[in-house]
N, C-alpha and C positions, 0 to 999 in steps of 0.2 A: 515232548514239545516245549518252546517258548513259555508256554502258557502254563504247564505243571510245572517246570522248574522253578519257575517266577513265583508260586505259592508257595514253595520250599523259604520264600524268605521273609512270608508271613505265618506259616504254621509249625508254630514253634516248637508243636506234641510229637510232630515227627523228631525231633533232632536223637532222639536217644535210637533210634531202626538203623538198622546194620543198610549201608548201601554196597552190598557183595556183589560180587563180577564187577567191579570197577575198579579203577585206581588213577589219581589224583597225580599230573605230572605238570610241570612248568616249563615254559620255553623263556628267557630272559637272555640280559645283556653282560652275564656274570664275567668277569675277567679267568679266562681259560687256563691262564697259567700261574693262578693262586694269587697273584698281586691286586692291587687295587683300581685298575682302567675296569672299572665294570660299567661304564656308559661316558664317561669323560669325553673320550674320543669317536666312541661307538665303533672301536675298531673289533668288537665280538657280540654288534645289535645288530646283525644281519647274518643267516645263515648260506645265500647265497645272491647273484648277481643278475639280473632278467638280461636279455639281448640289449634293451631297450635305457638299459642300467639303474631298473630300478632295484630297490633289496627287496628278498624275501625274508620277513619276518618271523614267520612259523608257518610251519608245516605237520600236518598228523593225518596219520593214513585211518581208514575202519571206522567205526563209529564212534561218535562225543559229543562233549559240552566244554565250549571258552565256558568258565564258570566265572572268570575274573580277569579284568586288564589294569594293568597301574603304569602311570609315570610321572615322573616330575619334568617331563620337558616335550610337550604335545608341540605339535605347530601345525600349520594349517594344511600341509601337504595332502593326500587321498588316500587313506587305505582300501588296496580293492580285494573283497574277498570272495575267494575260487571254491565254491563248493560242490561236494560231492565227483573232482572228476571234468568239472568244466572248463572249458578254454577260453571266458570268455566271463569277465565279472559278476559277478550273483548276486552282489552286493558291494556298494560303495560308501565313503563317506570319510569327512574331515578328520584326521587323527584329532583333531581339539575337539569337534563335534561329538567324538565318546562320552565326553566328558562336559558339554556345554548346559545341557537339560535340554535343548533348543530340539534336537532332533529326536521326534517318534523310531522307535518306542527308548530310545537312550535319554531316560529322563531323570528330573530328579525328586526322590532322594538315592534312587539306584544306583545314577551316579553325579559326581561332583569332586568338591577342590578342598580340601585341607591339610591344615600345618602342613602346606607343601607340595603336596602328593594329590594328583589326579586319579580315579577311581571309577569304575565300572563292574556292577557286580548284574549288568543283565545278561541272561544267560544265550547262549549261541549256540542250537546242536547241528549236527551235522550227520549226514547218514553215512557217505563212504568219502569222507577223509575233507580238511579245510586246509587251504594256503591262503595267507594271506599276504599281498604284497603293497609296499610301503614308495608309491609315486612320491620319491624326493631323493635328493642327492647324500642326506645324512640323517641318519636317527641315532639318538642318545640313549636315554635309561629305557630301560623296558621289562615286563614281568608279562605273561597271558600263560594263564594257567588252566588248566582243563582236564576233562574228564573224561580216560577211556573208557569206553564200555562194553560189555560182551555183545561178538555176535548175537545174541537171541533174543538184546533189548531191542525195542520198537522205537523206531526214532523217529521226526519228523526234522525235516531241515529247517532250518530259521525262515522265517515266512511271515513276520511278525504281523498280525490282523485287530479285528477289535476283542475275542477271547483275551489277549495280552494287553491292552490299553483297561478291560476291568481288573485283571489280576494285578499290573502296575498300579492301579488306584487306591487297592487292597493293600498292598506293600507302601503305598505311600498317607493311607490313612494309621497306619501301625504307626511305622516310621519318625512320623514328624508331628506325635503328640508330645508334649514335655512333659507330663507326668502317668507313667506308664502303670496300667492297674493288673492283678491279675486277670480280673474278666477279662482286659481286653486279648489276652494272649493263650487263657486256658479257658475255652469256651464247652468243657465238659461240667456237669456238677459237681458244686466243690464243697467240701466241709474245715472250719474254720477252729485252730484251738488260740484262746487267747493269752496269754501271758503279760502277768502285769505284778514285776516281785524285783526287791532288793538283791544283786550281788554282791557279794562284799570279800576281800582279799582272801585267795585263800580257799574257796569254794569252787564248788564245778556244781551246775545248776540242768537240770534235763529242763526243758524247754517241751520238748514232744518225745514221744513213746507211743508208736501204733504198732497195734500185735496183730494185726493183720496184712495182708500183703494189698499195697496200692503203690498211688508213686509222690511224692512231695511236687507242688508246683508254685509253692511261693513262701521264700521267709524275707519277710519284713521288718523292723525296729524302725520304731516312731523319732529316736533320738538319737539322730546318727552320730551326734558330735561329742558322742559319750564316748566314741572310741577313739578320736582324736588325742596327738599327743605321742612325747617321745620313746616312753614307756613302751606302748605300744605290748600292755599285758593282758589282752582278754583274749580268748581262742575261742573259736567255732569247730565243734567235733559231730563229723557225723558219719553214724554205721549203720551197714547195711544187716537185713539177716544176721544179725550175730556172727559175722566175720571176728577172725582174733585182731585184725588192725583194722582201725580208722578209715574209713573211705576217703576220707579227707580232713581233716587239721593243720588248723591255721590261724594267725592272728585275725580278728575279725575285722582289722582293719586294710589289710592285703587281701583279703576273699573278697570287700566290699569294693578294690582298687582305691585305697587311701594312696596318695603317696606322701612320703618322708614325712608321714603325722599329720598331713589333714586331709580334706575330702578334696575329691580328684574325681573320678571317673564316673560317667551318666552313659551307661549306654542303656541300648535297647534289654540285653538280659542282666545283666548286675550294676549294682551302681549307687549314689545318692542323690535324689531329685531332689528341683528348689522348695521341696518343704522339709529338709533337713529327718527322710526320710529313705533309708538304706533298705535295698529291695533287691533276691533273688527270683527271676524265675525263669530257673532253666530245669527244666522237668527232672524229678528226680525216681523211676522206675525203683521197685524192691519187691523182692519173693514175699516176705514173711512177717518182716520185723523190720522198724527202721525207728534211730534215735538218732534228734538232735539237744545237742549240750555245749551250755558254757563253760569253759574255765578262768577262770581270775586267778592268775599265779602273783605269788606272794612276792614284791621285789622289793619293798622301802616302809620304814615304817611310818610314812606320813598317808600312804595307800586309805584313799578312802572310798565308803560303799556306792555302786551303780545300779542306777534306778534302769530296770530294764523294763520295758512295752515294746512286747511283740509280739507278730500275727505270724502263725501256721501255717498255710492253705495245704491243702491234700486231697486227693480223687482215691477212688477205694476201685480203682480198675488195673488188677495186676501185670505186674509186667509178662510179657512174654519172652522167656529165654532164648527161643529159635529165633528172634527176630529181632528183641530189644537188649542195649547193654546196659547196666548199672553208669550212674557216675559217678566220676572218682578223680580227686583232685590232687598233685605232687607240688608240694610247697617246699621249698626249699632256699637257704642262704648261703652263698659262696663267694668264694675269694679263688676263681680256676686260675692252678697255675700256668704263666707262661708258656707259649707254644702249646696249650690245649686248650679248647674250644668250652662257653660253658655250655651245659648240657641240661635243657630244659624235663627231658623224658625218656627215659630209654629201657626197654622190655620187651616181654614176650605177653603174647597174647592175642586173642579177638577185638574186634573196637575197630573207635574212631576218634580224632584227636578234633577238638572244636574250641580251643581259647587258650587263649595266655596275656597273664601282666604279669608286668615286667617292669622294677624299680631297679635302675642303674646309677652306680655312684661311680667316677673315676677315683685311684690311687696316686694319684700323679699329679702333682696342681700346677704345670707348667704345660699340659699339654690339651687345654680345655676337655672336648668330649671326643677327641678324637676315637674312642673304643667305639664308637655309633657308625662306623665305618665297616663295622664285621657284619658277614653275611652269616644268614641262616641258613641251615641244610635241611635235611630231608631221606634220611634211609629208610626203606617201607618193605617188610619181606627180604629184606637186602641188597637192594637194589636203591642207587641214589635218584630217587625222582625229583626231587625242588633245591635248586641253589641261586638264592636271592642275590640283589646287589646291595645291603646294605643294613643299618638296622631299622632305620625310621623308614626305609623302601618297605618290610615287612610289614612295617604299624600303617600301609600306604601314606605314607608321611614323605617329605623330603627337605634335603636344604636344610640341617641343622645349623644354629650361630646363622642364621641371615634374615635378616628382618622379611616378617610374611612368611617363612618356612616352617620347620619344626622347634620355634621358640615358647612356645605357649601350651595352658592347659585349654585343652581346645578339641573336640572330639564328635564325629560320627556315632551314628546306630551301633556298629559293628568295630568299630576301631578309633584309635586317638592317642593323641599325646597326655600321658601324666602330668607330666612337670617338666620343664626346662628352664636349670638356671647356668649361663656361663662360667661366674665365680665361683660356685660349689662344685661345676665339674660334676654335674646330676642331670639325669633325666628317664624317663620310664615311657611306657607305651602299651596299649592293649588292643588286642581283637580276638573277637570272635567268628565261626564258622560254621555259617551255615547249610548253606548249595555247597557250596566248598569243604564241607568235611571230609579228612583224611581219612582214609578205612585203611587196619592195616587186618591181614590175616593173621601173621604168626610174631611178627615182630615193627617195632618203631622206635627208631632214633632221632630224637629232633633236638638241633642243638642251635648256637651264633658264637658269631665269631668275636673276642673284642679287643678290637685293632683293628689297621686296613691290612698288617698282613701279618701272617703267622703270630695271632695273638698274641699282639707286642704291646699290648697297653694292659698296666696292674687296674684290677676292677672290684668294687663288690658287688654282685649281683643277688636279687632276691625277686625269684619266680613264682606264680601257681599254673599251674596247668592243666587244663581241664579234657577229658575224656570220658569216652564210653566204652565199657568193656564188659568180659566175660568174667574178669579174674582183675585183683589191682595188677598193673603191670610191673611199678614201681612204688617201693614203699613209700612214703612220703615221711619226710624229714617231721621229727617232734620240737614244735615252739620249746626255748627255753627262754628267760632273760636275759639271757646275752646272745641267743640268735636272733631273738625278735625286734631286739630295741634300734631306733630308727637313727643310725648314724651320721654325724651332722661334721663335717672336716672343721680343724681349725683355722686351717688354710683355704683364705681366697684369691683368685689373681683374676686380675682384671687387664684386657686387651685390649692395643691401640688400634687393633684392623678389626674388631667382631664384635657386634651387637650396639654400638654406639653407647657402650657405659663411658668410654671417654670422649671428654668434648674439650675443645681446644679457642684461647683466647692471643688477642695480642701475634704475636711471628710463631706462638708453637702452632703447627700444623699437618694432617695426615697427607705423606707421600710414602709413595708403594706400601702401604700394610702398615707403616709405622709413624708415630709421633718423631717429626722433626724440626730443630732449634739450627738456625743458622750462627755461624759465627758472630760474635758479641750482639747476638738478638736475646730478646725477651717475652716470656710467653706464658700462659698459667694452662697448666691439664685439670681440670672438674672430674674427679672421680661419681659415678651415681651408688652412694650407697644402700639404695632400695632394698635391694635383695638381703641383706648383709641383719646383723643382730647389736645393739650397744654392748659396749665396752672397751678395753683396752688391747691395740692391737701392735704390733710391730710393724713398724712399714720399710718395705723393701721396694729397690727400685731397678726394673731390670734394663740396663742403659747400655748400650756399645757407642763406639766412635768410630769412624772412618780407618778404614787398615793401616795407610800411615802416618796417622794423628794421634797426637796422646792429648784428648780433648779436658778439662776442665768446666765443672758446669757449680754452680751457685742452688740450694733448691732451700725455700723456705713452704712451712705450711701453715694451712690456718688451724690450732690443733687448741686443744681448750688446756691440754695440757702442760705448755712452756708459760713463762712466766718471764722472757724478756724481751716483751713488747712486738714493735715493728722496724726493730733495727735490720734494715736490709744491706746488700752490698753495695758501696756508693752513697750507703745513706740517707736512697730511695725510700719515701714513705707512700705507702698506697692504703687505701680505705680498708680495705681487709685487715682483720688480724693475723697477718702472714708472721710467721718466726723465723728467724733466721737459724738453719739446721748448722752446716757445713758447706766447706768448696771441697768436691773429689775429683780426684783423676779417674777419668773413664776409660782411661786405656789398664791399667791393673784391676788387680781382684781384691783389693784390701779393702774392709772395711772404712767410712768414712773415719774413724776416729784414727786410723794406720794399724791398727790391725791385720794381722796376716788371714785370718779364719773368715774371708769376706761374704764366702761362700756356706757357711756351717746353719743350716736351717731346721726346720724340725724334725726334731731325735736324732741331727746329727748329719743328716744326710745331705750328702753334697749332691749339686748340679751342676752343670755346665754351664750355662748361661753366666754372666756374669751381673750377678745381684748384688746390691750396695744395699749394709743396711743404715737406717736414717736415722730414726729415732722411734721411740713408744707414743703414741698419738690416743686420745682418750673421744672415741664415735661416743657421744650421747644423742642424738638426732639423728636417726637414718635418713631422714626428708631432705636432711641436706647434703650437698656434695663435698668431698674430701677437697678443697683446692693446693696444688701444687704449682708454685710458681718457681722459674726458671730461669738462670740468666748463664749461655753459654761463652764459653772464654775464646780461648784460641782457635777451638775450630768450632765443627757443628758437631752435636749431639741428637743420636736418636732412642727415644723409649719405647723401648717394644711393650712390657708387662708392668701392672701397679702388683703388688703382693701386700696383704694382711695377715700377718699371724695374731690369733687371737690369746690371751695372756689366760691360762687358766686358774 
């Protein structure tokens, strides 16, 4: 029913029990023939046409559960849905209204709107098959993903009463506390080891060691910001039963969802709340034996000792093999190569998949996060049952680069955005599953795509992944110092159509996507270097001219670094300390100084674009904005990209 499903997303004891005779399948708007229209046009959001012309959105015959609906482009048209067989709506209601809180029993925090992405995780079953049809002339992005189930399961059809308005209250008193304790989530008796001892470089520290068989339901550390930091050298090692590998190992600040070095992620099962207090509790079932341990790998020798304080919890009621998995976490760092997808998980075994974060860096500083355009898949048994539209579609996120979207750290119970910065060409994302857990019997492949197609953007990606199973399925990758350490580009570029880090004075001004200078106009670009770190940078300016114009443009900055004044062209003086750089032709590739190498950027590597470089600029003040001022010649001039290379 509505009403047991809906406690699946308050009781957390169940997540590790096998949900066998089912499987986990998505219906969406994915682009059918590998390219990237996976909702743009919504030319593949509709599976078929009604008389009356409306679309049919999904369709599933036998028995299920919608377990989950996303999108990022709701609008007020009627979704009417056909259950069990009926010719005649069984239920209606506003595609936005999924998602408003306004309408019983689609409430919130069940569902709702962030970084993007519209979201509904109330549950829908149905006893012999649900069509849903979409009263409107066009639908965009879409995901509704659900649950077949065996003939012999007992189903009730959506019928939603007041059983379901106390279980929604239950889910929404979990939900929407800010600092999540274990009582509130492990409501068996629990027993507490406390830990309160120095680490220091170099050591591996046990923490817990129970020789009996129960199940871990919460680890704790009082001082989260002890693992903060680029280093990024402490691990978290935990085995089950005396297995010869790890159940999971991992920098403790990727298990907690740190991203790129500081704290990032709060949700409902891992995370760090506003008491600077890092907290797992996602139940952790074991036969016999179970150890958890630090390690402090040894990387510098300024390395000094960490004060560690932390709590245990553990229930002494053993798992049940027939029915419960172990967990078991696959951490891993990569660089997939081109034209192959990266690959979160992939094995054989019993289980269920229920989480993943996800820290993404692009290789490519010219083409912001364009790799947040790859779809995630889904092989189970071997059969492809889930192929998403997108990356931040997965994290139910959308709209990355657009103000309101997937720009920010900003995050649900169940899922969110890491980090998102445009300049660093960064950003990460996390969810977990709970009605939603994927069961696989014999095998699971779960991967993303990064690009919009055929994994055309260089990436480094660093995952964990979280499962329940019989057996590990995949080994998980062993932290070194140079897998774990949190990689920071030296390259940043900055865009004249995304995010508003450029802001424009005077005649420079954005048309279509780009900064543009009329002929013999004047104008200053305000770079934001918020995001950005002091020191010395290389500034590169990515500028074209009209096809057939060989423009000329004047560019001086206000750089702490020059030392001749405010001589400008004309002999213009303005209140700024603007310097006078060089005049370039913007129709060649040469360097301002005539140089041929106009193009030669870091370790060598050429691009297309054509990039002037300017001069070495010395950021001491990130508060303040880089200003670049402008005065174009003969024709017009437009700047698409700012570029810093940072001087190491």
């Amino acid at each position: 029913t509505t009403s047991t499903e809906l406690m699946r997303l308050y009781a957390i004891d169940q997540l590790p029990a096998y949900r066998e005779e089912s499987q986990v399948l998505q219906v969406s708007s994915y682009d059918r023939t590998g390219g990237n229209n996976d909702g743009f046009e919504g030319t593949y959001s509709y599976l078929s046409k009604t008389k009356e012309g409306s679309l049919v959105v999904f369709e599933a015959e036998g028995k299920g559960i919608i377990e989950r609906i996303w999108t990022p482009t709701p609008t007020d048209d009627t979704l009417d849905f056909y259950f069990d067989g009926s010719r005649t709506p069984s239920y209606s209601i506003k595609f936005s209204d999924l998602f408003s809180g306004k309408v019983y029993p689609f409430l919130s925090p069940v569902v709702g709107h962030k970084v993007g992405g519209f979201y509904s995780y109330v549950p829908i079953p149905f006893e012999k098959g649900c069509r849903i049809v979409f009263r409107g002339k066009k639908i965009l992005f879409h995901q509704f993903q659900y649950r077949k189930l065996g003939e012999d399961t007992n189903v009730q059809t959506f019928s939603p009463g007041n059983k379901e308005r106390e279980q929604l209250e239950k889910v929404a008193s979990l939900w929407n506390k800010n600092n999540v304790r274990v009582s509130d989530v492990h409501k068996a008796p629990t027993r507490n080891i406390a830990i309160n001892k120095t680490l220091s470089p170099g050591q591996t520290l046990v923490l817990a060691e129970i020789p009996t068989g129960g199940r871990i339901v919460g680890i704790e550390f009082l001082n989260a910001d002890a693992f903060e930091g680029l280093d990024n050298s402490i691990d978290i090692r935990l085995t089950w039963d005396n297995e010869k590998s790890p159940a999971l190992f991992a920098p403790v600040a990727d298990f907690f969802g740190f991203a790129f070095g500081s704290k990032s992620m709060k949700s409902l099962l891992l995370g760090v709340d506003n008491s600077n207090r890092a907290y797992c509790f996602l139940p952790m079932p074991f036969d016999k034996h179970a150890k958890i341990e630090l390690r402090y790998r040894k990387n510098t020798d300024d390395q000094k000792p960490v004060k560690i304080t932390a709590t245990i919890t553990y229930q002494t009621n053993q798992r049940n093999p027939s029915t419960e998995g172990k967990l078991y976490g696959a951490w891993k760092k990569e660089e997939p190569a081109l034209g192959q997808p990266y690959v979160f998980l992939e094995g054989e075994g019993k289980g269920h998949f229920v989480g993943t974060v996800l820290q993404s860096q692009g290789k490519t500083y010219t083409e912001f996060t364009e790799f947040f355009e790859g779809d995630d898949s889904t092989v189970i048994d071997g059969i492809n049952t889930i192929h998403g539209t997108g990356s931040e579609d997965y994290f139910n996120g959308g709209w990355y680069a657009q103000p309101g979207g997937w720009v920010e750290r900003l995050g649900a119970p169940l899922h969110g955005c890491l980090d998102y910065s445009l300049p660093y060409s960064r950003t990460g994302g996390y969810r977990f599953y709970l009605t939603d857990k994927l069961p696989f019997s014999r095998s699971i492949y779960h991967s993303m795509e990064h690009g919009p197609e055929k994994n055309n953007r260089a990436v480094s990606y660093t995952s964990l992944s979280f499962y329940y199973a019989n057996k590990p399925v995949q080994a998980t990758a062993i932290p070194t110092n140079a897998t774990a350490q949190v990689f920071i580009p030296d390259t940043v570029t900055f865009y004249a159509r995304l995010m508003n880090h450029l802001t424009y004075e005077g005649k420079m001004h954005l048309k279509d996507g780009n900064a543009v200078l009329e002929k013999n106009e004047e104008g200053t670009t305000n770079v934001d270097l918020s995001e950005i770190s002091n020191g010395e940078y290389q500034l590169y300016l990515n500028l074209v001219a009209p096809d057939d114009a060989s423009s000329e443009v004047a560019v001086q900055v206000n750089s702490d670094g020059k030392t001749n004044g405010q001589k400008l062209v004309g002999g213009k003086r303005i209140k700024e300390n603007f310097y006078y750089i060089d005049t370039i032709n913007v129709k060649d590739t040469r360097h301002s100084d005539g140089k041929t190498n106009g193009q030669k950027l870091v370790g060598g590597k050429r691009i297309k674009e054509n990039f002037y470089y300017i001069d070495t600029i010395n950021v001491k003040d990130t508060r303040l904005p880089l200003k670049l001022y402008f005065k174009a010649k003969n024709d017009k001039v437009i700047l698409h990209r700012v570029m810093l290379i940072k001087k190491r």
